[in-house]
FILOFI-640404 format. One record per residue (C-alpha): residue in three letters; chain; x, y negated, z negated; residue number from 1. Coordinates in steps of 0.25 Angstrom, whole numbers, plus 2048, in hexadecimal, padded with zeros to 3 digits. Layout:
// FILOFI-640404
{'ALA', 'A', {X, Y, Z}, NUM}
...
//
This chain:
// FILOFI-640404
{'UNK', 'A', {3C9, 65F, 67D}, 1}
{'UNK', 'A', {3BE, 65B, 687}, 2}
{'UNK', 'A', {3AF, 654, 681}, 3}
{'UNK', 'A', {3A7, 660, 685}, 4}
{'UNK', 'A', {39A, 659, 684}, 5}
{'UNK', 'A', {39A, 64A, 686}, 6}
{'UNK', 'A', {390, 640, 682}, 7}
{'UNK', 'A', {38D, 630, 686}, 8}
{'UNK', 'A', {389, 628, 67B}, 9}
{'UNK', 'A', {383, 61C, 681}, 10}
{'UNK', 'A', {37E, 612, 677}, 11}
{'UNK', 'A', {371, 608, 67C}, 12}
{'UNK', 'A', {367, 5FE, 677}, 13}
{'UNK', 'A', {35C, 5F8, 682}, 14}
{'UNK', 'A', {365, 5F7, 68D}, 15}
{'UNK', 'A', {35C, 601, 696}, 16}
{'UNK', 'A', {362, 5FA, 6A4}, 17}
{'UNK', 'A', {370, 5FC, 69F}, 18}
{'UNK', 'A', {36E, 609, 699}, 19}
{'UNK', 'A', {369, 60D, 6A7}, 20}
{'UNK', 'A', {376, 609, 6AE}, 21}
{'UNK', 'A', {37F, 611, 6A2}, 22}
{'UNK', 'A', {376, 61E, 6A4}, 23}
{'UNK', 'A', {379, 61C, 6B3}, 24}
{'UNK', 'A', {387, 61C, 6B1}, 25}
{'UNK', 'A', {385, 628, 6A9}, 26}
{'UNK', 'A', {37E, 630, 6B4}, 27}
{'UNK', 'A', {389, 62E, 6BE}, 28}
{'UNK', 'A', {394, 633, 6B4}, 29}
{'UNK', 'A', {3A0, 63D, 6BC}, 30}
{'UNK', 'A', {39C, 644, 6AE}, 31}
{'UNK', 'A', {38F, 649, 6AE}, 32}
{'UNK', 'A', {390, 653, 6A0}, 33}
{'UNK', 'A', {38D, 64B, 694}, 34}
{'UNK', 'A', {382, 644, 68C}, 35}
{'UNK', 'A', {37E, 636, 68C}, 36}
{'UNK', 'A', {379, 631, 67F}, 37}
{'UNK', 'A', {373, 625, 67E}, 38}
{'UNK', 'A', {373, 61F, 66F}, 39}
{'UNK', 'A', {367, 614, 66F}, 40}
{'UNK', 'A', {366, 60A, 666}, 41}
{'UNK', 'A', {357, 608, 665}, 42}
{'UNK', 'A', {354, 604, 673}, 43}
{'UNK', 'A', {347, 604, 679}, 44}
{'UNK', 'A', {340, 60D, 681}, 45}
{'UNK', 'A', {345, 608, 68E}, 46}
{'UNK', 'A', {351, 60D, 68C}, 47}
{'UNK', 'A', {34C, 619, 689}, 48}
{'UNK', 'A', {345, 61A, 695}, 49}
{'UNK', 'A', {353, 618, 69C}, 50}
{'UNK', 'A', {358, 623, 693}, 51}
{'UNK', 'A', {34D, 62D, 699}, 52}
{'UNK', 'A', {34E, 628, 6A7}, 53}
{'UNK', 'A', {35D, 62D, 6A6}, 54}
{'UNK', 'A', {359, 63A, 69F}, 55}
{'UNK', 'A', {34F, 63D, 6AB}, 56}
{'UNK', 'A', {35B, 63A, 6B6}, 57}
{'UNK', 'A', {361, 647, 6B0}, 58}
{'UNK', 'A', {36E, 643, 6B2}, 59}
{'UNK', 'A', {373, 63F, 6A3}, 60}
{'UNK', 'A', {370, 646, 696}, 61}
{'UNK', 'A', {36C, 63B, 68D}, 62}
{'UNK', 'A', {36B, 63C, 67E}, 63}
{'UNK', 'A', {362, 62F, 67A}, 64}
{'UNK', 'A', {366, 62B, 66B}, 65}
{'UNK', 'A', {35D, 621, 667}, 66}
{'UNK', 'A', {358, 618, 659}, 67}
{'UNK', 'A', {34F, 60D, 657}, 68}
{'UNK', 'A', {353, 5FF, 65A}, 69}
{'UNK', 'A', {359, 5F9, 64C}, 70}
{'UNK', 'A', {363, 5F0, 64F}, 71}
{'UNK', 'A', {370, 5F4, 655}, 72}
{'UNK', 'A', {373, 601, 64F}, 73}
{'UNK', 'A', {37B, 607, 65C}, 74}
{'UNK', 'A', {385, 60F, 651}, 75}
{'UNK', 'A', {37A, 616, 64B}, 76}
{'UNK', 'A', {373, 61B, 65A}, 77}
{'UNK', 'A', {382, 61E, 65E}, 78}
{'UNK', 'A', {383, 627, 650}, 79}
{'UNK', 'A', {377, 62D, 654}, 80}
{'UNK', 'A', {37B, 630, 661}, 81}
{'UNK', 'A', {388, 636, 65B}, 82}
{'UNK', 'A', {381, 63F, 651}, 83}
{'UNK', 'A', {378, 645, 65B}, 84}
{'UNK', 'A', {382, 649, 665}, 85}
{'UNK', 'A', {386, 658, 669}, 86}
{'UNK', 'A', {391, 651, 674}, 87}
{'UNK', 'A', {39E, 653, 66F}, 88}
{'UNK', 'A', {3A4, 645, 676}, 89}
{'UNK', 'A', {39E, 638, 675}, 90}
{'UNK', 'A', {3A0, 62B, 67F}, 91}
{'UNK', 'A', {39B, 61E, 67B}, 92}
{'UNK', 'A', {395, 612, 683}, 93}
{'UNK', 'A', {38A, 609, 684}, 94}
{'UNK', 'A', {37F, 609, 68D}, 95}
{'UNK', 'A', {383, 5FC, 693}, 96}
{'UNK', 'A', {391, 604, 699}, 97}
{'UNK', 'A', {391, 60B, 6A7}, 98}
{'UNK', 'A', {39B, 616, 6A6}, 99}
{'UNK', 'A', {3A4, 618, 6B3}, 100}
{'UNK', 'A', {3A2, 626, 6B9}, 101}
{'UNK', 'A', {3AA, 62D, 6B1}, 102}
{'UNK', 'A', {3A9, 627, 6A3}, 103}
{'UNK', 'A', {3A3, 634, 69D}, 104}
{'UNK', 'A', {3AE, 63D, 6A5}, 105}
{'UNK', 'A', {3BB, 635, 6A1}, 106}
{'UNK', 'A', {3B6, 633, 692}, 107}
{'UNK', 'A', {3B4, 641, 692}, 108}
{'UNK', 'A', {3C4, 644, 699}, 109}
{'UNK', 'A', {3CB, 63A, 690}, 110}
{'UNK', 'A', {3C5, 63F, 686}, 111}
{'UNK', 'A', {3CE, 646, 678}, 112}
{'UNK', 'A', {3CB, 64B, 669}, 113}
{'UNK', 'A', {3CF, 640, 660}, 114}
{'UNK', 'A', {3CD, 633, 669}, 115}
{'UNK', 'A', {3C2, 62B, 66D}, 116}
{'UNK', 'A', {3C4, 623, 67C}, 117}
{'UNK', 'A', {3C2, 614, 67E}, 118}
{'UNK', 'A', {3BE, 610, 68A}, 119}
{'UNK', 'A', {3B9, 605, 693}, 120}
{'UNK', 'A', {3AF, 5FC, 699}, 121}
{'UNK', 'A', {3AC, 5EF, 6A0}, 122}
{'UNK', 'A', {3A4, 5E5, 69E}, 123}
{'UNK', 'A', {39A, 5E1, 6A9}, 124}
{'UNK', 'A', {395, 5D3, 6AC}, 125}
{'UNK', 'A', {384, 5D3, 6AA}, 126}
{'UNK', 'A', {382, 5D1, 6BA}, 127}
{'UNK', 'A', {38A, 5DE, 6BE}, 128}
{'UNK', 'A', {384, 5E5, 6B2}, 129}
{'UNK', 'A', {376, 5E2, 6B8}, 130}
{'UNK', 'A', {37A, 5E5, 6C4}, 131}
{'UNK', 'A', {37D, 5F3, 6C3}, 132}
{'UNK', 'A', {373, 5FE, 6C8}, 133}
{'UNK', 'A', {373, 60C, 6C6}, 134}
{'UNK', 'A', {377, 60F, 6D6}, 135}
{'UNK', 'A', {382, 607, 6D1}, 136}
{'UNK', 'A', {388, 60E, 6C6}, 137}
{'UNK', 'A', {385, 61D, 6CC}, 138}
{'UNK', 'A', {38E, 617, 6D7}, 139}
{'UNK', 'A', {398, 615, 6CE}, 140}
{'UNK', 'A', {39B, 606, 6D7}, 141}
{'UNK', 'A', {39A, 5FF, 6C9}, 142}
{'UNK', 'A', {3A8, 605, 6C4}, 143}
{'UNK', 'A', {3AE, 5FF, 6D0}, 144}
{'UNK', 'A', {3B3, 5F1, 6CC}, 145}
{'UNK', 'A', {3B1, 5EC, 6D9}, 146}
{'UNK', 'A', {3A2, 5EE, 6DA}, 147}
{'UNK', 'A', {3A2, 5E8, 6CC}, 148}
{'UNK', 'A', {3A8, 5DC, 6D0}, 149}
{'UNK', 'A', {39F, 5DA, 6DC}, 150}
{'UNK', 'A', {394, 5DB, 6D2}, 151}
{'UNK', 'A', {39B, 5CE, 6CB}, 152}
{'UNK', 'A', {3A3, 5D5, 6BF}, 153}
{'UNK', 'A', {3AE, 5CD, 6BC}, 154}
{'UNK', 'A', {3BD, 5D1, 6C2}, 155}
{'UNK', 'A', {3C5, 5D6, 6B6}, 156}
{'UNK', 'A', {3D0, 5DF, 6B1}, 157}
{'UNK', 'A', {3C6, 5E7, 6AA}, 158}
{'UNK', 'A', {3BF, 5ED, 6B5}, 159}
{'UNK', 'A', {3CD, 5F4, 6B7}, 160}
{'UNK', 'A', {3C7, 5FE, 6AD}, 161}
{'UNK', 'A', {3BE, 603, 6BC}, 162}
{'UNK', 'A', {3CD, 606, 6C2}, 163}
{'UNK', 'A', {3CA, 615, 6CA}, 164}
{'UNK', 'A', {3D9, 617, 6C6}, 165}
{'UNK', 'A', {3DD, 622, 6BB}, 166}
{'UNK', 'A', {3E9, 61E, 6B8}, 167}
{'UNK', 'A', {3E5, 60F, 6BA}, 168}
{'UNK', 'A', {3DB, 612, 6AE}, 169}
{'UNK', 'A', {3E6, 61A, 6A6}, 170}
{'UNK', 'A', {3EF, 60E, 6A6}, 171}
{'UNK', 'A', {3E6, 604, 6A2}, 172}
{'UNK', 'A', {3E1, 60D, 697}, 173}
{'UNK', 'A', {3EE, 60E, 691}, 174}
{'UNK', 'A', {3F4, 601, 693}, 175}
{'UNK', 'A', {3E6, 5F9, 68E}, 176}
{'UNK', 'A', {3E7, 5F1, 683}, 177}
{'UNK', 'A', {3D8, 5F3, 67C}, 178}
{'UNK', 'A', {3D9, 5FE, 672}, 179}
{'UNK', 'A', {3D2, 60A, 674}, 180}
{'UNK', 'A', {3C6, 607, 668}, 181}
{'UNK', 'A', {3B7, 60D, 669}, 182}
{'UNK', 'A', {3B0, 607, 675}, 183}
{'UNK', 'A', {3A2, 60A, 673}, 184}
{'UNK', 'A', {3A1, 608, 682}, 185}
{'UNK', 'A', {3AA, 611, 687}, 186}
{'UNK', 'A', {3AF, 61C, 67C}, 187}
{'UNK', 'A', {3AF, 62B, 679}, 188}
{'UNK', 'A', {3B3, 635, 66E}, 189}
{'UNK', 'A', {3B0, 642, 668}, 190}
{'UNK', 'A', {3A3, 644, 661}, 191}
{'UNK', 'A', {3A8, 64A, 653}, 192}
{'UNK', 'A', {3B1, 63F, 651}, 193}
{'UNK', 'A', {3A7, 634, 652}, 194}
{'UNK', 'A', {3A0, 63D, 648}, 195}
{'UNK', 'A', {3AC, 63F, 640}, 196}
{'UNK', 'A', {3AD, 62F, 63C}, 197}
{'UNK', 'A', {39E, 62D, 63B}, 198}
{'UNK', 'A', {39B, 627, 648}, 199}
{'UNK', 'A', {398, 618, 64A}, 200}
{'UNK', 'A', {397, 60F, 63E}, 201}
{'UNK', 'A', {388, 609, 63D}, 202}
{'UNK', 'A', {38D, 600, 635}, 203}
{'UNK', 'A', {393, 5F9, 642}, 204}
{'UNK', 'A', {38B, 5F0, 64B}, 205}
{'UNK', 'A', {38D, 5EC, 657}, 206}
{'UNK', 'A', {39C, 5E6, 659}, 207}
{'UNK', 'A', {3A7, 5F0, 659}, 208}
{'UNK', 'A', {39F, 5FE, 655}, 209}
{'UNK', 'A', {3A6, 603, 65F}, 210}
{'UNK', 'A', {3B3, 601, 65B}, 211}
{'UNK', 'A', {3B0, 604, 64D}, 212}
{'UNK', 'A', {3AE, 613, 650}, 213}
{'UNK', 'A', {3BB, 612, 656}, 214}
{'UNK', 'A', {3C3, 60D, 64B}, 215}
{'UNK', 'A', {3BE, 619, 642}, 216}
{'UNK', 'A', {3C0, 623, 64D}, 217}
{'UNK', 'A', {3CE, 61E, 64C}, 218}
{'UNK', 'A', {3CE, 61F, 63D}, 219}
{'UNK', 'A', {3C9, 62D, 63E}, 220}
{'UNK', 'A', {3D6, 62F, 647}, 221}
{'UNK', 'A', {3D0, 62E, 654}, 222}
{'UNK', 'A', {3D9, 628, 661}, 223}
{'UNK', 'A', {3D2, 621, 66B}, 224}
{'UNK', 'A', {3D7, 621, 67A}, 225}
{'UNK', 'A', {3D5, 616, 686}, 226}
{'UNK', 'A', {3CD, 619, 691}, 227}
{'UNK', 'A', {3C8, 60A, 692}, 228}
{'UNK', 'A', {3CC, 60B, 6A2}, 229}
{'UNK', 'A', {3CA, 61B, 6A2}, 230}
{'UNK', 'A', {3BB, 618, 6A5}, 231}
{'UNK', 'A', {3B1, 60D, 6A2}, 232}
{'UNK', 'A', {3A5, 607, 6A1}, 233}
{'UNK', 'A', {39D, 5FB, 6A7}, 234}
{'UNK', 'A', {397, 5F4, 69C}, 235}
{'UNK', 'A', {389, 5EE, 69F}, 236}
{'UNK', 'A', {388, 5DF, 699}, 237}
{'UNK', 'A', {37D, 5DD, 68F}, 238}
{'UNK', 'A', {37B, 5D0, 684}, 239}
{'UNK', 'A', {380, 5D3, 678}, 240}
{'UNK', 'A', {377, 5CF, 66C}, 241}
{'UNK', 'A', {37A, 5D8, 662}, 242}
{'UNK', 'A', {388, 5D3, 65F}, 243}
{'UNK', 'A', {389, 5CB, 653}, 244}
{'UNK', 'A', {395, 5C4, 64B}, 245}
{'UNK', 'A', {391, 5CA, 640}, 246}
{'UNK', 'A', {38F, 5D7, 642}, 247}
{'UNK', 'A', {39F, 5D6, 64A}, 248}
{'UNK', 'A', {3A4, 5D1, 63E}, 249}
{'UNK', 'A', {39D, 5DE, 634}, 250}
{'UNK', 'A', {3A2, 5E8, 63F}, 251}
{'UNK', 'A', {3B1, 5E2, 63D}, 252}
{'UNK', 'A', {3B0, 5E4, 62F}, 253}
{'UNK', 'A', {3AA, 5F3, 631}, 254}
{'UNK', 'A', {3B5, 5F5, 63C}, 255}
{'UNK', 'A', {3C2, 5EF, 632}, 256}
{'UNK', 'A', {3BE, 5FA, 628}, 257}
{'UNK', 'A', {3C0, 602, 62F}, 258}
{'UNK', 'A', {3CC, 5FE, 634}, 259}
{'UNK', 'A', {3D1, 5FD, 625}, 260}
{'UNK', 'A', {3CC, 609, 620}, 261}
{'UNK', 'A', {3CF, 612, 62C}, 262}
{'UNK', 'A', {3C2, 616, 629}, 263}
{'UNK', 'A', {3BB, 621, 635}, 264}
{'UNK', 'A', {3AD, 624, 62F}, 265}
{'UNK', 'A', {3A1, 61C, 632}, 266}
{'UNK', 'A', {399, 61C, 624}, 267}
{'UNK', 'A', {38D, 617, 62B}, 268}
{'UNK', 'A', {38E, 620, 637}, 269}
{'UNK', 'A', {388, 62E, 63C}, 270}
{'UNK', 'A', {388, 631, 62F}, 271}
{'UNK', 'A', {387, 627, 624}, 272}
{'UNK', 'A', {391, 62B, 619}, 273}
{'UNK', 'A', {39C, 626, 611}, 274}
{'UNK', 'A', {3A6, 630, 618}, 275}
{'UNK', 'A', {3A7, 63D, 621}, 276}
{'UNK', 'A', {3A1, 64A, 61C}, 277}
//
């Protein structure tokens, strides 16, 4: 069974220039049926303006899911992007990632009832990062490592996720050690069973919410398949700020509970209840 009506949630938070090179990415999909929702946690309105820019192009159907700014709250705007969807398949990334060309077109091929996908990105430096123009990424140069490395990223193994070779990509795929957990950069699945475990945990905070839906999809009795070298995404650098031992330390006590109960419903999620309907 095929998605037949695809969305892109994208989540943001005042990040306009970044969100400008993302959408881009968007624009030059080989894929051009699907949605691109944006789930906003409370940004201003100069990301908005970005948002509406886009919208006048023509080129991408947006969907612009938006609260007020209260502190990092990116589970709940990603609940309510979920809860408001009619798409029937859901990608998630961030909108500090680039997708490759055909990110929405092989999410949407490898796609299968009962298992969510996994897949990659790379890290950039801040130079290349800034770097980057819009003639850039709808050339699609950026996803060749040698024009990255001009550009001063550093020469590693990991930019052997750009390979052009299929059967290159399938062999790396099965042979990689990194398990095939919820990357909230580069991950998909069907719509109903994100509803049927509730959705993301608003309990969690930043630090391993991501991976936390994964482990109850897996409880629920989802599988998860590898496509970290299938297709890919350039991660933009940014500071990090919002990551706090603390809050580290509660989301590993949140995720070993579930572990330990093979718990897969989220009381504090789409819904807020103590169990399934």
């Amino acid at each position: 069974m095929s998605p037949k009506n695809i969305g892109v949630v994208i989540t943001t938070y005042n990040s306009p220039l970044w969100l400008t090179k993302v959408l881009t990415g968007y624009e030059n999909q080989t894929l051009r049926d699907f949605r691109t929702i944006i789930a906003d946690d409370g940004s201003t309105d100069e990301t908005r303006a970005v948002i509406d820019q886009f919208r006048a192009r023509g080129i991408l159907q947006i969907d612009h899911v938006w609260h007020e700014d209260r502190g990092f709250r990116k589970c709940e705007i990603l609940n309510r992007a979920i809860a408001q969807t009619d798409c029937d398949y859901l990608i998630f990334t961030d909108g500090d990632c680039i997708p490759q060309p055909d990110f929405i077109a092989t999410h949407q091929h490898l796609a299968e009832p009962g298992y969510f996908l996994s897949g990659g990105y790379i890290k950039l430096t801040m130079p290349v990062s800034e770097q980057i123009s819009e003639e850039d990424i709808a050339s699609g140069e950026i996803f060749d490592p040698r024009w990255l490395i001009a550009h001063g990223q550093r020469r590693s193994h990991k930019l052997w996720k750009l390979s052009s070779s299929a059967l290159w990509k399938r062999l790396l795929n099965s042979f990689t050690p990194t398990a095939a957990s919820w990357n909230g950069m580069n991950s998909s699945t069907w719509t109903k069973d994100l509803i049927a475990v509730n959705g993301f945990n608003e309990d969690m905070q930043y630090g391993g919410l991501d991976r936390e839906l994964g482990e109850r999809l897996w409880n629920y009795g989802h599988k998860s398949k590898q496509i970290r070298y299938s297709t890919v995404c350039l991660h933009l650098d940014h500071p990090r700020g919002y990551s706090k031992p603390e809050i580290w330390a509660k989301n590993r006590a949140i995720r070993k509970a579930v572990k330990d109960n093979r718990r897969w419903w989220a009381d504090n999620g789409i819904v807020k209840s103590a169990g399934p309907a």
